[in-house]
N, C-alpha and C positions, 0 to 999 in steps of 0.2 A: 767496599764497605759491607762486611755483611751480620745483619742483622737478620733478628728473631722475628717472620714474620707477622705478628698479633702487632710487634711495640708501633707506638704513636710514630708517625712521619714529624722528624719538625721541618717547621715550614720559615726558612730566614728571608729576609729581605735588606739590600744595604742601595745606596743610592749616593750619586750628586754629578753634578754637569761635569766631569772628567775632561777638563778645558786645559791643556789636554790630560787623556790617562797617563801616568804616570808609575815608577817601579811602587811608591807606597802605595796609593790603591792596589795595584795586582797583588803586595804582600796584603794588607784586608782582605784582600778579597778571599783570597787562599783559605786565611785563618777562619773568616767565616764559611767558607764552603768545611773545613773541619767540625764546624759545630752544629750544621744540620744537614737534614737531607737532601732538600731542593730549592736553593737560592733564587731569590730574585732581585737581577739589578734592575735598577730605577735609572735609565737615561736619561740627562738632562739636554732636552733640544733647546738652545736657547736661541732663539733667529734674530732679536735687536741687539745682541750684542758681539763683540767681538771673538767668534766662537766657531770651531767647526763644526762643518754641518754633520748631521744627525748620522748620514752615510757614511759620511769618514768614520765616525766613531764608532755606529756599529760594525763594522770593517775592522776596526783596530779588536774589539769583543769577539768579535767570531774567529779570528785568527788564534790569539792569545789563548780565549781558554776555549778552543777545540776539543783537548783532551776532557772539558767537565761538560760537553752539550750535553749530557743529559740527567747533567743535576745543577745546570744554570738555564733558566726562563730569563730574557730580554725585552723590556719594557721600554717607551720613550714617552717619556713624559714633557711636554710645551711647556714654555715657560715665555710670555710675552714682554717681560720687564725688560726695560733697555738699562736698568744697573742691579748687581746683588741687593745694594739695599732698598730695593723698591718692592725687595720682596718680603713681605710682612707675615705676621702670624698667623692673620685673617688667609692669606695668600695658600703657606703650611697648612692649614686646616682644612681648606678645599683640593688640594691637593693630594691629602695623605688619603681621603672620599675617595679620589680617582685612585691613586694607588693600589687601596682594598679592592676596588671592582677589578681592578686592571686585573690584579693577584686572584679572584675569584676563591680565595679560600683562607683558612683561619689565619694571620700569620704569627708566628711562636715568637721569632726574635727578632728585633729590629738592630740592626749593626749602623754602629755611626762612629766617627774620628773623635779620638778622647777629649780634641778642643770642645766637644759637645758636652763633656761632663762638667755641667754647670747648671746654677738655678733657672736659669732662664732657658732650658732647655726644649727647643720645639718638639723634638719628638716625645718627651714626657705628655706633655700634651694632647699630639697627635694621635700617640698611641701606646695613652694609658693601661691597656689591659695584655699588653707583650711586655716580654722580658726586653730591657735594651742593656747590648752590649757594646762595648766601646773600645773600638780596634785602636793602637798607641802607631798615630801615624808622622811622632815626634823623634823617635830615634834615629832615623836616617836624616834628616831636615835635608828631608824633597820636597817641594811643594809647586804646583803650574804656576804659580809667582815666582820664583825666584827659578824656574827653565823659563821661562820666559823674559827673564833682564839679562841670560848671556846662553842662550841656547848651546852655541859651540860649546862655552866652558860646561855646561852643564847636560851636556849630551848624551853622561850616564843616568840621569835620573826617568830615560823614558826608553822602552823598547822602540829597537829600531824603526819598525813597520811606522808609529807614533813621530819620530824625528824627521823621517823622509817624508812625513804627510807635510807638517811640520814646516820643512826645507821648502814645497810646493806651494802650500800656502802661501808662505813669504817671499816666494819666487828667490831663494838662496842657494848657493852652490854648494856641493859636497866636496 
């Protein structure tokens, strides 16, 4: 990417617990690494819930996008709630806190799944003074729900390194 040394760096950030990742997140994520210059994902470690560990997942991140280490920063951010809905606004708001510090610096764009363009929007909230844009993670209908009700049937919606962690977890055969 080459650009006009003076122009402004933008600084993206996109996030969520990739339980697991999945081909839509990698397509996001792509799309946001096109619209700035130094990405940061937000990993979600979630330890009460049903979830791999934080290792696997950074694991699956550093294989995949190799080719971007050095315009993606790797974040993990705790999450102690033993269900998603336990996770509240109040929750969001202390969170996005750590986020900024984590990031240490301005952030331009905040990237979220278009399910998120709606009133009740916690990143509006969170972070009023960024641009948010909203990756369309509907046209494939992949989602860790539905690989997760027939993982065989649905073995295409995750890179492989992901399916065999996967396979391991559940102690299943290939």
């Amino acid at each position: 990417m080459d650009r006009v040394s003076n122009e402004i760096k933008k600084i993206g950030m996109y996030g969520g617990s990739f339980n697991p990742l999945h081909n839509g997140h990698i397509k996001c994520i792509k799309k946001a690494l096109e619209q700035c210059d130094e990405l940061h994902l937000i990993i979600g470690n979630l330890p009460n819930r049903d979830d791999f560990d934080i290792k696997t997942k950074l694991k699956w991140f550093k294989t995949i996008f190799k080719p971007y280490k050095n315009q993606i920063t790797l974040h993990v951010l705790t999450d102690d709630s033993s269900k998603k809905t336990s996770y509240t606004l109040e929750k969001w708001v202390q969170d996005s806190e750590k986020i900024k510090h984590m990031i240490g610096k301005k952030i331009d764009i905040v990237f979220c799944g278009s399910d998120y363009n709606r009133d009740n929007n916690p990143y509006r909230i969170c972070y009023p003074e960024q641009e948010i844009v909203y990756l369309d993670r509907t046209d494939d209908n992949i989602s860790s729900s539905i690989f997760k009700i027939n993982p065989e049937k649905n073995k295409f919606m995750v890179p492989d390194i992901v399916y065999k962690s996967y396979l391991m977890k559940t102690k299943r055969k290939i």
